[in-house]
Kinemage of the C-alpha trace (Angstrom):
@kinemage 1
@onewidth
@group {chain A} dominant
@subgroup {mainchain}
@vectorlist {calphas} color= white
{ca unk a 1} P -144.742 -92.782 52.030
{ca unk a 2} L -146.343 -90.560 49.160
{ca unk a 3} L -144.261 -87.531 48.612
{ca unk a 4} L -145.232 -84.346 46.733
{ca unk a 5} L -141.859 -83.117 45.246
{ca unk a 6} L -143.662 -79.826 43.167
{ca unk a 7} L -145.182 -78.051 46.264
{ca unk a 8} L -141.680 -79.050 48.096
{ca unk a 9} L -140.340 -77.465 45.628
{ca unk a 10} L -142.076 -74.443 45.530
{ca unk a 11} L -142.180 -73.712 48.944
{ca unk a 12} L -138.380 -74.482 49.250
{ca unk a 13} L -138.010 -71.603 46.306
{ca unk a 14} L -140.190 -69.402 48.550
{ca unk a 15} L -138.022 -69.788 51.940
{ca unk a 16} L -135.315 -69.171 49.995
{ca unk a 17} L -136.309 -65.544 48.743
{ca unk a 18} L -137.887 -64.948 52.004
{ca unk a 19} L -134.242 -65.777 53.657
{ca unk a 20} L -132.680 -63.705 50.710
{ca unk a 21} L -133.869 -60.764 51.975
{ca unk a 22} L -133.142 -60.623 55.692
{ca unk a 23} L -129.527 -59.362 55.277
{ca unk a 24} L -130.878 -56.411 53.175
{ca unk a 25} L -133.547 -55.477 55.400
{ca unk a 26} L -130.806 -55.751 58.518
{ca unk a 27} L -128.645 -53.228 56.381
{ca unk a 28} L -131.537 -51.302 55.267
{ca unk a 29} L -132.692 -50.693 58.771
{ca unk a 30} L -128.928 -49.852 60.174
{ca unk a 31} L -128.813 -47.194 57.150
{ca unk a 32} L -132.032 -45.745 58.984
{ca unk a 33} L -130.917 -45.578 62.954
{ca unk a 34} L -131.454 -49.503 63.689
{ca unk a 35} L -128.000 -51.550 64.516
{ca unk a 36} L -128.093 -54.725 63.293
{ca unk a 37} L -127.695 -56.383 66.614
{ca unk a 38} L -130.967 -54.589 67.509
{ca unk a 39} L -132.836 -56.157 64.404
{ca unk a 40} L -131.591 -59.329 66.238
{ca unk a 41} L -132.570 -59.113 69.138
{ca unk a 42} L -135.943 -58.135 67.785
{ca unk a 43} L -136.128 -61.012 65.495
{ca unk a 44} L -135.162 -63.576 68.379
{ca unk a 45} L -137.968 -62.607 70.041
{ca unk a 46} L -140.631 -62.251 67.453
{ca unk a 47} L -139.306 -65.951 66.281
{ca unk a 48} L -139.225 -67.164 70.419
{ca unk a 49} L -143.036 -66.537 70.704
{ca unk a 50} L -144.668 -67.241 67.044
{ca unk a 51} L -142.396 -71.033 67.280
{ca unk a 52} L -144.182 -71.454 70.938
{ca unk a 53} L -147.469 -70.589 69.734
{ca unk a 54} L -147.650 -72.927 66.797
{ca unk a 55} L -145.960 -75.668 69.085
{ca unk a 56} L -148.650 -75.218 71.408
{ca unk a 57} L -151.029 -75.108 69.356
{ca unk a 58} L -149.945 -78.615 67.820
{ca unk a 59} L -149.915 -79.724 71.718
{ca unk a 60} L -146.306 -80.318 71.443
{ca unk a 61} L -144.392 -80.856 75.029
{ca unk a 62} L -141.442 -78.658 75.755
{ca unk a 63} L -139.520 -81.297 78.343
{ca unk a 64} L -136.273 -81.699 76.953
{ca unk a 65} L -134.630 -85.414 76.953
{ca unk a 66} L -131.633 -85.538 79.345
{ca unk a 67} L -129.969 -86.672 76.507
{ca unk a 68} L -130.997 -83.462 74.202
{ca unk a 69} L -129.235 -81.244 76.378
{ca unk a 70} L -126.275 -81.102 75.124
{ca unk a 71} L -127.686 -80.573 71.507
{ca unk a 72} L -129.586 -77.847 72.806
{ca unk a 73} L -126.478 -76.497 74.304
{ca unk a 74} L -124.519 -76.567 70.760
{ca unk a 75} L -127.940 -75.104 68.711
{ca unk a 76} L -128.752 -72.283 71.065
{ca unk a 77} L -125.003 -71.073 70.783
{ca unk a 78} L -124.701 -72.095 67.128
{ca unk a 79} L -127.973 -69.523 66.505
{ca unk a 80} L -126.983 -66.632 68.589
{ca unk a 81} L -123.452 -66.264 66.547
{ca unk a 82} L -125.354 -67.051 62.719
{ca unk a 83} L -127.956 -64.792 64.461
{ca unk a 84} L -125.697 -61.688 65.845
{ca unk a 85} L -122.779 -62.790 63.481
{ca unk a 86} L -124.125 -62.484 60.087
{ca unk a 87} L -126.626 -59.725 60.160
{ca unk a 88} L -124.486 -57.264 61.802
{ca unk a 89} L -121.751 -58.411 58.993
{ca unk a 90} L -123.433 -56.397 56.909
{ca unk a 91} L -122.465 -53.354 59.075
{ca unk a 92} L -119.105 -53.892 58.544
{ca unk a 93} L -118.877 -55.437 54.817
{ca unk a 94} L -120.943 -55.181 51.599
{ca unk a 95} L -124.546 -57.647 51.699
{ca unk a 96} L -123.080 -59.299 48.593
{ca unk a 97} L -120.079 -60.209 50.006
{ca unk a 98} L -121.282 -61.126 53.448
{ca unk a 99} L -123.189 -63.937 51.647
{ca unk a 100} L -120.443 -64.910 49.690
{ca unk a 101} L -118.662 -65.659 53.136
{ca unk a 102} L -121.383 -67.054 55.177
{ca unk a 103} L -122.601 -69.302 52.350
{ca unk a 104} L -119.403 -71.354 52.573
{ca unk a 105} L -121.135 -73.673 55.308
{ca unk a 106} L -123.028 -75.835 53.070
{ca unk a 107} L -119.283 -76.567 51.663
{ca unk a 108} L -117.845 -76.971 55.427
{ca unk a 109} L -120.767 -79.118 56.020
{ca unk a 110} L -120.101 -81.399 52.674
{ca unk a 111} L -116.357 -81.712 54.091
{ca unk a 112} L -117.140 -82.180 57.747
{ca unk a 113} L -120.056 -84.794 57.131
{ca unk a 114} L -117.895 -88.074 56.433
{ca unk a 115} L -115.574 -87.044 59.672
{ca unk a 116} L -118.764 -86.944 61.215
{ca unk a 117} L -119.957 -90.207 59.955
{ca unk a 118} L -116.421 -91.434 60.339
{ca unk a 119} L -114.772 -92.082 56.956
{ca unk a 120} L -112.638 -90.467 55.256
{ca unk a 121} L -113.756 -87.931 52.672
{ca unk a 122} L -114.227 -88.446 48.626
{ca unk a 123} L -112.496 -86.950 46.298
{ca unk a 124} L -115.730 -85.246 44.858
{ca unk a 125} L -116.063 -83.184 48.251
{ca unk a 126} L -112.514 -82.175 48.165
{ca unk a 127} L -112.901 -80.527 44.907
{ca unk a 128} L -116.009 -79.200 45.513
{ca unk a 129} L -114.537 -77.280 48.890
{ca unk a 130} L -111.498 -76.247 47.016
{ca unk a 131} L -113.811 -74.361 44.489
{ca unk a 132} L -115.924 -72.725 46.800
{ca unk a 133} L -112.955 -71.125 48.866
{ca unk a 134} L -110.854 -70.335 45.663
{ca unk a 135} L -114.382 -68.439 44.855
{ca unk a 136} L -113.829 -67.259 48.197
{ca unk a 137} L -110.126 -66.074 47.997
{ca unk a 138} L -111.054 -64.633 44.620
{ca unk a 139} L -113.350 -62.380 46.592
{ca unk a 140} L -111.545 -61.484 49.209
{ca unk a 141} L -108.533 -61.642 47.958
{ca unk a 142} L -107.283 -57.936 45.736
{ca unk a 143} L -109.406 -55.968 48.093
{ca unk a 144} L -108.637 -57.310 51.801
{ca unk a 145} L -106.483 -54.471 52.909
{ca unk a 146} L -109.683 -52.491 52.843
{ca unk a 147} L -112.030 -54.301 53.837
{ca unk a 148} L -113.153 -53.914 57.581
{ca unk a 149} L -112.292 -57.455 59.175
{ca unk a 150} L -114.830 -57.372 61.739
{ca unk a 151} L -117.431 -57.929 58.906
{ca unk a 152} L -115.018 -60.517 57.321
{ca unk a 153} L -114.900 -62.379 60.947
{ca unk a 154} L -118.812 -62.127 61.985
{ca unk a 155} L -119.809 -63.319 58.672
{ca unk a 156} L -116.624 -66.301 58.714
{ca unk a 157} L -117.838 -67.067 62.406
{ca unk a 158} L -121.371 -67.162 61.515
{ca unk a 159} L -120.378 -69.813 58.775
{ca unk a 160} L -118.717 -71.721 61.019
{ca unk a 161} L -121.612 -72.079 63.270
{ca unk a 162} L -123.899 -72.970 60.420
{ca unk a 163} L -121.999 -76.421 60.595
{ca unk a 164} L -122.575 -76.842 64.425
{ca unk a 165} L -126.415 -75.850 63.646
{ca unk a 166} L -126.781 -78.190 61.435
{ca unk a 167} L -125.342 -81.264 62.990
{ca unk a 168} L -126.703 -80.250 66.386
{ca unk a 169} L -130.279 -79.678 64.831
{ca unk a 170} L -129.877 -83.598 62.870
{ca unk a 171} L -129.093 -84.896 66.706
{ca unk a 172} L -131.745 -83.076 69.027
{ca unk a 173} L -134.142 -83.053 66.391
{ca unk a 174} L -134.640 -87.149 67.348
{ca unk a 175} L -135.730 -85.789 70.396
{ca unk a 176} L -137.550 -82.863 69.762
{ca unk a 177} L -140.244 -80.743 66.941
{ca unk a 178} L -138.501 -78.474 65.221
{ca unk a 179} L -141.116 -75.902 66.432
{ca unk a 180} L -140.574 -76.435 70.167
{ca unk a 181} L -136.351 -76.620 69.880
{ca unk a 182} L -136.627 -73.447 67.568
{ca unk a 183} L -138.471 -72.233 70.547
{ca unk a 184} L -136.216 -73.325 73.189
{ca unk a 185} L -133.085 -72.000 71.500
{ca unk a 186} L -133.939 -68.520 70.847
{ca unk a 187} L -135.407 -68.351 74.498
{ca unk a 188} L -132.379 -69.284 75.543
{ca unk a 189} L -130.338 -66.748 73.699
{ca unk a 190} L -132.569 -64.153 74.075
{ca unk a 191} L -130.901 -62.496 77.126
{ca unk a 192} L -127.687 -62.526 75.528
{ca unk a 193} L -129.468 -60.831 72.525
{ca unk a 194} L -130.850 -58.213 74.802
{ca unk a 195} L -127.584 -57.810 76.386
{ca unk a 196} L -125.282 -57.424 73.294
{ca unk a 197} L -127.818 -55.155 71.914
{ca unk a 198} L -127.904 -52.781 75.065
{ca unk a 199} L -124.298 -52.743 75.250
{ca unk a 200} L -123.897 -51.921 71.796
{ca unk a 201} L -126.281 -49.167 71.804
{ca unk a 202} L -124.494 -47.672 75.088
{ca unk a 203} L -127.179 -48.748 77.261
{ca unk a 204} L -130.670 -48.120 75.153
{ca unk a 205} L -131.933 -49.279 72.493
{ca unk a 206} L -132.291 -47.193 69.349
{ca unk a 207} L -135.942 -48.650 68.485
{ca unk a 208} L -138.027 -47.956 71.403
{ca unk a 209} L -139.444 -44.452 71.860
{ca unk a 210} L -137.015 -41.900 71.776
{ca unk a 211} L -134.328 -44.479 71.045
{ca unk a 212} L -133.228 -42.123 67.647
{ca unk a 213} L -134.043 -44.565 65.289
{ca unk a 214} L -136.387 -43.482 62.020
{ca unk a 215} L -139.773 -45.086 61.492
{ca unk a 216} L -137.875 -46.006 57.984
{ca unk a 217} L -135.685 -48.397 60.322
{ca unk a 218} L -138.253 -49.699 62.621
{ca unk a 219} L -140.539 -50.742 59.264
{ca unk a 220} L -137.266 -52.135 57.874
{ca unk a 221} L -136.557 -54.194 61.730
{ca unk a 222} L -140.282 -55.327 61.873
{ca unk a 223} L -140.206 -56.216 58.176
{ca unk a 224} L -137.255 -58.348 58.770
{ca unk a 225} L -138.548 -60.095 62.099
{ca unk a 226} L -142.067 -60.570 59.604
{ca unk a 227} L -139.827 -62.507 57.014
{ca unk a 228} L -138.037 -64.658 59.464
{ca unk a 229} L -140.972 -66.259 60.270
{ca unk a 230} L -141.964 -66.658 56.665
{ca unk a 231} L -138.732 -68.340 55.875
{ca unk a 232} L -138.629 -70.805 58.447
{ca unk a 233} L -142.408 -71.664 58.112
{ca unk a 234} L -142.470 -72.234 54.379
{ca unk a 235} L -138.868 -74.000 55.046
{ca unk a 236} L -140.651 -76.488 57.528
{ca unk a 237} L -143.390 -77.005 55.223
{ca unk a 238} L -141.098 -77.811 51.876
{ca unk a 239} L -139.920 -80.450 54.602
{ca unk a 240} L -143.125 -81.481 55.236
{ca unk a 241} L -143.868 -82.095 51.454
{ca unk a 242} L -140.511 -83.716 49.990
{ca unk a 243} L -137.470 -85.274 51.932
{ca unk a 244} L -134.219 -83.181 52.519
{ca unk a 245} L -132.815 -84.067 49.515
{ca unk a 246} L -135.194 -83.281 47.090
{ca unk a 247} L -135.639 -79.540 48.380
{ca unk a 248} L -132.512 -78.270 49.643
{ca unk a 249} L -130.275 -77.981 46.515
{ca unk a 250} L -133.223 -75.217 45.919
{ca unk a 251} L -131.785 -73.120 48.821
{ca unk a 252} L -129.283 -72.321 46.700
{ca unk a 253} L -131.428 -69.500 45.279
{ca unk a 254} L -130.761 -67.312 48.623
{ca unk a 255} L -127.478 -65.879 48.210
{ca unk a 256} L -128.592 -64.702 44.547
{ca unk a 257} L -131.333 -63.583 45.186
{ca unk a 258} L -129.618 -61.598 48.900
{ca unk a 259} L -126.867 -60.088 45.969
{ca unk a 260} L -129.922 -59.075 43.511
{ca unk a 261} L -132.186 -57.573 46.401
{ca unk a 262} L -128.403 -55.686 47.382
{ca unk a 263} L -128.233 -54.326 44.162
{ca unk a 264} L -131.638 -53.028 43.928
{ca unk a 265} L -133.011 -52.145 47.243
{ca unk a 266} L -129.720 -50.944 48.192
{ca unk a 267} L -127.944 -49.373 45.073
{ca unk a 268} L -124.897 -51.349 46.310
{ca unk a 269} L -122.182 -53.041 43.885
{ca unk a 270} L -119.494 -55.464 44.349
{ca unk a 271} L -115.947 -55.425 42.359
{ca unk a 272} L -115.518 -57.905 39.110
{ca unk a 273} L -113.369 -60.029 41.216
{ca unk a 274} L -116.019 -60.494 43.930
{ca unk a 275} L -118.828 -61.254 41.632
{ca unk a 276} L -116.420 -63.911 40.151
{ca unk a 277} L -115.785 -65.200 43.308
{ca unk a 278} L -119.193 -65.916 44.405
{ca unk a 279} L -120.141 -67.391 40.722
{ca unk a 280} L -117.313 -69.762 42.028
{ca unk a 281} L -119.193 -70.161 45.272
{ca unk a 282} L -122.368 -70.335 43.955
{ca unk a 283} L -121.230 -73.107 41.639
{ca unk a 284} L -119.926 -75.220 44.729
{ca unk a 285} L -123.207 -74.720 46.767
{ca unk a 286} L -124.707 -76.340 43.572
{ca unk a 287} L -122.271 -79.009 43.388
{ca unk a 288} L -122.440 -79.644 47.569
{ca unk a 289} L -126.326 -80.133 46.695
{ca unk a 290} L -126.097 -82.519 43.792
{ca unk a 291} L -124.047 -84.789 45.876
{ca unk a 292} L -125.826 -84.811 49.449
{ca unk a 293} L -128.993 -85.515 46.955
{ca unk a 294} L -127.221 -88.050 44.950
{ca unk a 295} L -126.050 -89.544 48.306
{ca unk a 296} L -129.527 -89.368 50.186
{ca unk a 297} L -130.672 -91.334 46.745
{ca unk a 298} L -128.220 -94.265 47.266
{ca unk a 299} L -129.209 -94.719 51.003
C-alpha cells in the first residue's frame, strides 16, 4: 500500500487546530449565557446526525456485531465523560490548564498499552509518564488550594476516559466504520446529554428562545458544534492518507495551540509554574509519540 505522508500530515496539523479551539469556544460561549454542558449537548447532536449522514451516504450498515457490544458500551460512556467532562472543565478551571490535565491520556495510554498487550512496561514509558505528571504536579501543585476541584476532577476524569476511548475504539473499530460507531455512540449518549444539560440549567435550556443566553453565546455554541465536525473529518482523512503512526505525534499541536487561542481570544493567563508544567507535559506528549511511532515502525 502507497501512502501519502505530506497530505497526512497536513490534515493531521489541521484537526489539531480545529480540536485546539473547542475548549475556548465552550468557555467563550459560557462567558456569554451558554453552560458548557449545553455546548455539549449541542455538539452531540450536531456530530450524531452529520456522522449518520456521511455513513449513509457511503452505504455503511449500522448492525452492530454481538461481539461489538460491549465496545460500544465502553466508547459511548468513555465520550459522554471526555464530552461533558472536559468542556465544562473550563467552567471551573483556566482553558490552559484544563489541557494541561486532560492531555495526560496520551501518557496513561503509553503506560497502560503493554498491560494491555500483556508485558510488562519499558523503562522509556516509565520516564516518559513520570515527566508528564511532574509537569503536571508542577502545575497544580503552588496553586491547588485555590483552584476549584470540580474543574481539576472533570478535566482528570475526562483524561481518564480518553484511555478507555481509545482502547475501546482499537477493539470495535474491527467491527465497525468509524463513521457509523461515531454515530452510534453519541446517539446513545445523547439523552444523557439532554438530561445533564436540563438539570443543570434548572429545567430549560439557556439556548433556545428565551432561554437567556446572548446571540454572542449561541454563535460561540454553533461555532464550536461547526469545528467538531471539522476536527474529526480532517482527523479521519489524515488516517485515510498515512498510518497512525506517521500522523499522530502531530496532534501534539492541540494543547498549544488550545493555550495560544486562551491567551488571545480570551485575554486569559496562566502562573510561571503552570506554563512550566505543561512545557513538561508537552515534552512527554512528544516523547509518548516518538515511541508509539518508533514502535509501530518495528512491527
Amino acid at each position: 500500500m502507497i501512502h501519502r505522508a505530506a497530505p497526512g500530515i497536513v490534515c493531521a496539523l489541521i484537526s489539531a487546530v480545529f480540536y485546539g479551539a473547542i475548549p475556548n469556544f465552550s468557555r467563550a460561549a459560557y462567558e456569554n449565557g451558554v453552560p458548557p454542558v449545553e455546548s455539549t449537548f449541542f455538539r452531540t447532536s450536531l456530530i450524531a446526525v452529520a456522522f449518520a449522514i456521511i455513513a449513509i451516504l457511503q452505504s455503511q450498515s449500522f448492525r452492530v456485531p454481538r461481539g461489538a457490544w460491549s465496545s460500544l458500551a465502553v466508547q459511548s460512556l468513555a465520550t459522554l465523560v471526555i464530552s461533558v467532562g472536559y468542556l465544562a472543565s473550563v467552567q471551573f478551571i483556566p482553558v490552559g490548564l484544563a489541557v494541561i490535565v486532560f492531555f495526560t491520556f496520551p501518557v496513561l495510554i503509553l503506560l497502560a498499552a503493554p498491560f494491555a498487550e500483556g508485558h510488562a512496561p519499558e523503562w522509556t514509558r516509565i520516564a516518559v509518564a513520570l515527566i508528564a505528571f511532574t509537569g503536571l504536579a508542577i502545575a497544580i501543585g503552588p496553586n491547588f488550594d485555590t483552584l476549584d476541584w470540580r474543574g481539576l476532577a472533570l478535566a482528570g476524569a475526562a483524561s481518564i476516559c480518553g484511555v478507555l476511548q481509545f482502547f475501546s475504539g482499537r477493539t470495535i473499530s474491527r467491527y465497525l466504520a468509524p463513521t457509523v460507531f461515531g454515530t452510534l455512540a453519541h446517539v446513545i449518549i445523547w439523552p444523557a446529554t439532554l438530561a445533564v444539560a436540563i438539570y443543570v440549567g434548572g429545567g430549560k435550556l439557556a439556548f433556545v428562545p428565551g432561554g437567556g443566553a446572548s446571540s454572542t453565546g449561541i454563535a460561540f455554541m454553533m461555532a464550536l458544534g461547526a469545528v467538531y465536525i471539522a476536527a474529526y473529518l480532517t482527523h479521519m482523512l489524515s488516517l485515510r492518507f498515512a498510518p497512525a503512526s506517521t500522523v499522530a505525534p502531530f496532534f501534539n499541536l492541540e494543547p498549544v495551540v488550545t493555550t495560544v487561542i486562551a491567551a488571545t481570544l480570551l485575554g486569559e493567563r496562566l502562573a510561571l509554574n503552570q506554563y512550566a508544567g505543561g512545557a513538561l507535559v508537552l515534552a512527554a506528549l512528544v516523547l509518548s509519540g516518538w515511541i508509539g511511532m518508533r514502535k509501530a515502525q518495528a512491527r
